[in-house]
C-alpha positions as CSV (number, residue, x, y, z in Angstrom):
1,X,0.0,0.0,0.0
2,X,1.3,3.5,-0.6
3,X,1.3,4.5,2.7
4,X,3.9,2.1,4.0
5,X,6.1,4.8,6.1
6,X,6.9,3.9,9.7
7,X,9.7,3.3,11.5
8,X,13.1,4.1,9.7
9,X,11.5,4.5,6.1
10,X,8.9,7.1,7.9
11,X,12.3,8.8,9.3
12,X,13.8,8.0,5.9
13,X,11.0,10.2,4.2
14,X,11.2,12.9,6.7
15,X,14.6,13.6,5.9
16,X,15.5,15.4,2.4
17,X,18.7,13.6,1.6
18,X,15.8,10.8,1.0
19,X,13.8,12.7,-1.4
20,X,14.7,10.0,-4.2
21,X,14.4,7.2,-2.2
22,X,10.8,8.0,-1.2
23,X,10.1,9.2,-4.8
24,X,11.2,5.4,-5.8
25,X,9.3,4.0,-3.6
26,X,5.6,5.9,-3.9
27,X,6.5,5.2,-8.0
28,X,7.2,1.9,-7.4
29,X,4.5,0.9,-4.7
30,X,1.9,-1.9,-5.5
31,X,-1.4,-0.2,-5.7
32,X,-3.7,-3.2,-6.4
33,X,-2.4,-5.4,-3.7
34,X,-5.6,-6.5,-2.1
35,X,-8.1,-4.5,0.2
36,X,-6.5,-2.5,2.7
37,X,-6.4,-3.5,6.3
38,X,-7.9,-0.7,9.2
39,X,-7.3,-0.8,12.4
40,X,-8.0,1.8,15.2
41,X,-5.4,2.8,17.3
42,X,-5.2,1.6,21.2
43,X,-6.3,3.5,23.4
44,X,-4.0,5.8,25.3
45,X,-3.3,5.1,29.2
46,X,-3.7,7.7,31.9
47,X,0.2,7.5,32.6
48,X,0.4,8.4,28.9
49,X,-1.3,11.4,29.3
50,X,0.2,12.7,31.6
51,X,3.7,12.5,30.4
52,X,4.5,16.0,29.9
53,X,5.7,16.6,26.6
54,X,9.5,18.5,26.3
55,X,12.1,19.5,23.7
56,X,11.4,19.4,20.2
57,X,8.1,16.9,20.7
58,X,6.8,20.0,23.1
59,X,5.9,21.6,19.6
60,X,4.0,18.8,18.2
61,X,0.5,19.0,18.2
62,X,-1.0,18.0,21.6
63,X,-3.9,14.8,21.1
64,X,-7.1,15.8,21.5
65,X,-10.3,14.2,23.7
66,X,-12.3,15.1,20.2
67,X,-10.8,14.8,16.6
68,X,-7.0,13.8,16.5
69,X,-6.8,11.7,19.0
70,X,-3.7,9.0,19.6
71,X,-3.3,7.1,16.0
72,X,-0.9,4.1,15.6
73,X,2.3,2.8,16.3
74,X,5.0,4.3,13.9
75,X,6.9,0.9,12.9
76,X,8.4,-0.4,16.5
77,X,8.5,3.4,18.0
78,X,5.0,3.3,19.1
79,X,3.1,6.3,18.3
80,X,4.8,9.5,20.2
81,X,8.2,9.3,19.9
82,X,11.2,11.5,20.6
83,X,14.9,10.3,19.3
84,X,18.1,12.7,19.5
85,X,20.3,13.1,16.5
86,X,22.5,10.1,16.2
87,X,19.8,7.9,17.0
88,X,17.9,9.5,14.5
89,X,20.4,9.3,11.6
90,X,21.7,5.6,12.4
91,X,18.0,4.8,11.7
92,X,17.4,6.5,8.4
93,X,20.8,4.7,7.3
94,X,19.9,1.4,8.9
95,X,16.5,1.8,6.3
96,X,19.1,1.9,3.1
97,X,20.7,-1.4,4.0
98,X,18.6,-2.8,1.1
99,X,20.3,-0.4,-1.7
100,X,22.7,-1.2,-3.7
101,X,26.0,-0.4,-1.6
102,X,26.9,2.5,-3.9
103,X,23.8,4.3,-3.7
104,X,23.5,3.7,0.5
105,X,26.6,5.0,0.7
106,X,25.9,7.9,-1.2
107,X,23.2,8.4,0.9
108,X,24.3,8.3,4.3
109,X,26.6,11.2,3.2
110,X,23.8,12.7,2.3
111,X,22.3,12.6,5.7
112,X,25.6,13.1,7.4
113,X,25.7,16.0,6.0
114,X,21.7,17.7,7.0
115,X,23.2,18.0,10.4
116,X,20.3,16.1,12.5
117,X,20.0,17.1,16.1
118,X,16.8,15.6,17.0
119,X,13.7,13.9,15.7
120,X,10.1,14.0,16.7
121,X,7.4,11.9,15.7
122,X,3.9,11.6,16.6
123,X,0.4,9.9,14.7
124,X,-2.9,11.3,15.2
125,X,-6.2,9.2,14.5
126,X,-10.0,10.6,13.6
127,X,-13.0,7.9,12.9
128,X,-14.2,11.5,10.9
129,X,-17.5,12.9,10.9
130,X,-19.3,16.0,9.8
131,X,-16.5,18.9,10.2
132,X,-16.8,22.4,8.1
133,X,-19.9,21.2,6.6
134,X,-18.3,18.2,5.1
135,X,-18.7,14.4,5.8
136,X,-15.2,12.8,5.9
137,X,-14.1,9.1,7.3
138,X,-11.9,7.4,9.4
139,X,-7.8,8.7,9.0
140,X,-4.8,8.7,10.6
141,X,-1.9,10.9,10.1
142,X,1.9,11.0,11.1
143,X,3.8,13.8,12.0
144,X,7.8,14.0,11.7
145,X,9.5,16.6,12.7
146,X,13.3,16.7,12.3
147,X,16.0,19.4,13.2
148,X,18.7,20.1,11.0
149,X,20.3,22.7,9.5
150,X,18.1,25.3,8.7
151,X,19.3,25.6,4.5
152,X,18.7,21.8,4.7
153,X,15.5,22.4,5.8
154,X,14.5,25.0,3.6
155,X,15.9,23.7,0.2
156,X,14.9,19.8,1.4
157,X,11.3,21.2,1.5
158,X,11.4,22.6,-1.6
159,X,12.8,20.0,-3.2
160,X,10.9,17.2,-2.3
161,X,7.7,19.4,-3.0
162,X,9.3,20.0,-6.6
163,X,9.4,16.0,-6.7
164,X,6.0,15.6,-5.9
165,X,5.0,18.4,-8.1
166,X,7.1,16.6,-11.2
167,X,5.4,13.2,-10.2
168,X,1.6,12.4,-12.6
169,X,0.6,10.0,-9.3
170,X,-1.0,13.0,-7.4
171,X,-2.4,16.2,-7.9
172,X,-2.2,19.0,-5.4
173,X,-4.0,18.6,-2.2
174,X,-5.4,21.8,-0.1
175,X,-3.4,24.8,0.9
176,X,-1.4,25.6,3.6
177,X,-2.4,28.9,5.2
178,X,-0.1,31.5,5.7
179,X,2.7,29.1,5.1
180,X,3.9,29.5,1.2
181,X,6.5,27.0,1.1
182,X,4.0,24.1,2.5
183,X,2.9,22.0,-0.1
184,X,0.3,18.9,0.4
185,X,-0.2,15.9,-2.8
186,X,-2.9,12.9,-3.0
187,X,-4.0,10.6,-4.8
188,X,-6.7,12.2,-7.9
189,X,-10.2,12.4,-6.9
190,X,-11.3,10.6,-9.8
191,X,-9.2,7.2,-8.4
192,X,-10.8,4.3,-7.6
193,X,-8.6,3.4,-4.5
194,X,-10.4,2.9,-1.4
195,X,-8.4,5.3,0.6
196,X,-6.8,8.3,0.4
197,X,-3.3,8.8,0.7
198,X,-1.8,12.9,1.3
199,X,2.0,14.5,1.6
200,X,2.9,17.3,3.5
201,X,6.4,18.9,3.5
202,X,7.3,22.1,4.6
203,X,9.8,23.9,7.1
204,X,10.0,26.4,9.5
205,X,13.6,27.8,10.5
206,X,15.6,24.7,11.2
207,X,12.5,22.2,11.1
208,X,11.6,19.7,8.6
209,X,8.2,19.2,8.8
210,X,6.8,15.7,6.9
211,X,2.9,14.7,7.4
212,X,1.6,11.8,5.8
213,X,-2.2,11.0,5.9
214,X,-4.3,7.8,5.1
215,X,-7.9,7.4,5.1
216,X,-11.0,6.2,3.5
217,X,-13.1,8.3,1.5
218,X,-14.3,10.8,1.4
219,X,-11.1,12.2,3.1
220,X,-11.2,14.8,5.1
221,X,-8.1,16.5,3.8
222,X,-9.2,19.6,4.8
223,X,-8.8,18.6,8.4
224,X,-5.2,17.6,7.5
225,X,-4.2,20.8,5.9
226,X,-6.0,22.6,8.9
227,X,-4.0,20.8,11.7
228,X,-0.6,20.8,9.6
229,X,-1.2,24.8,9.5
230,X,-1.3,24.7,13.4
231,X,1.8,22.5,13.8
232,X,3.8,24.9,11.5
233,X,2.1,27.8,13.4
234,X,3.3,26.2,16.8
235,X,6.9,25.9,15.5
236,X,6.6,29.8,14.6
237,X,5.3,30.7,18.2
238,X,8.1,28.9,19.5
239,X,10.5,29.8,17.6
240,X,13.9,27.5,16.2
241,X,15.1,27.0,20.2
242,X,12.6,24.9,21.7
């Protein structure tokens, strides 16, 4: 399914020395593999909660008792995850061991040299509704943010919105407001896939920003675009030193 990103390959796409990589792989993906399997996330535990959130995941999107609430595991991270640099970049390399050993090493200089300090990842889930005087379904969506250096972030954005933009797979999803270097693509409106598959990238100062959202239609990308707008509006408020 096209929206197989978690653990390291969700990383992977996060970061913009993958932009090829994930290109390849959304190009390459099997989109007629059988029916797709849904699952609800679990639900969250008290102590979970009330874990305070700090650092760079103090800027993510806080869950919510009503709409995006706690989605899925991210691969074997679980689904709120905070990892520092190192941890971070041995990860995205681990994800390349299945390249030839040219093009992985090629690669992990790549990602050497964006410079990552820190990684923050968290998935929301909805089971939709009537919102904005629309009827949407079930979705979840992922949320990466990854510090780096701030040109990395900045031109990484762009570029990977230029790849998307190149690609015939997608047409552009909704906009971003007050953020002109966010870009969101899914799938045309006219396919006949049963869900809905959408890519945000964008940056603010030294942030990478990389949403990716699933769900059965009609998709409520509206809602997507709407909390990807207050995540970006969050890093603003908070500025590049949280």
């Amino acid at each position: 399914m096209i929206a197989a990103s978690a653990g390291g390959l969700l990383l992977l796409a996060a970061v913009v020395g993958a932009v090829g990589y994930t290109v390849d792989t959304v190009r390459d993906a099997d989109r007629t593999a059988g029916a797709p399997v849904w699952a609800l996330p679990r639900a969250s535990t008290d102590r979970e909660k009330e874990t305070p959130a700090t650092g760079l995941s103090g800027a993510l999107v806080p869950y919510r008792s009503e709409g995006w609430t706690r989605g899925p595991d991210l691969g074997e991270f679980g689904a709120d995850v905070s990892l520092r640099g190192a941890h971070a970049a041995a990860l995205a390399k681990e994800s390349l061991n299945d390249l030839p050993r040219t093009q992985r090493k090629e690669m992990e200089k790549e990602i050497d040299r964006l410079h990552i300090t820190g990684v923050a990842m968290r998935s929301y889930a909805t089971t939709g509704g009537f919102h904005d005087g629309e009827q949407t379904g079930a979705a979840t969506l992922s949320i990466v943010l990854t510090r780096m250096n701030q040109g990395a972030a900045r031109s990484g954005a762009n570029g990977r919105n230029e790849v998307f933009e190149a690609l015939d797979v997608f047409e552009a999803g909704p906009s971003i407001k007050g953020h002109k270097n966010a870009r969101c693509y899914r799938l045309p409106g006219e396919s006949d896939e049963e869900l809905d598959i959408m890519f945000c990238t964008a940056s603010q100062g030294d942030v990478l920003v990389s949403a990716t959202a699933e769900g059965v239609r009609p998709f409520g990308a509206k809602d997507v675009a709407a909390l990807l707008t207050e995540q970006l509006d969050r890093l603003g408020e908070t500025g590049v030193a949280v």
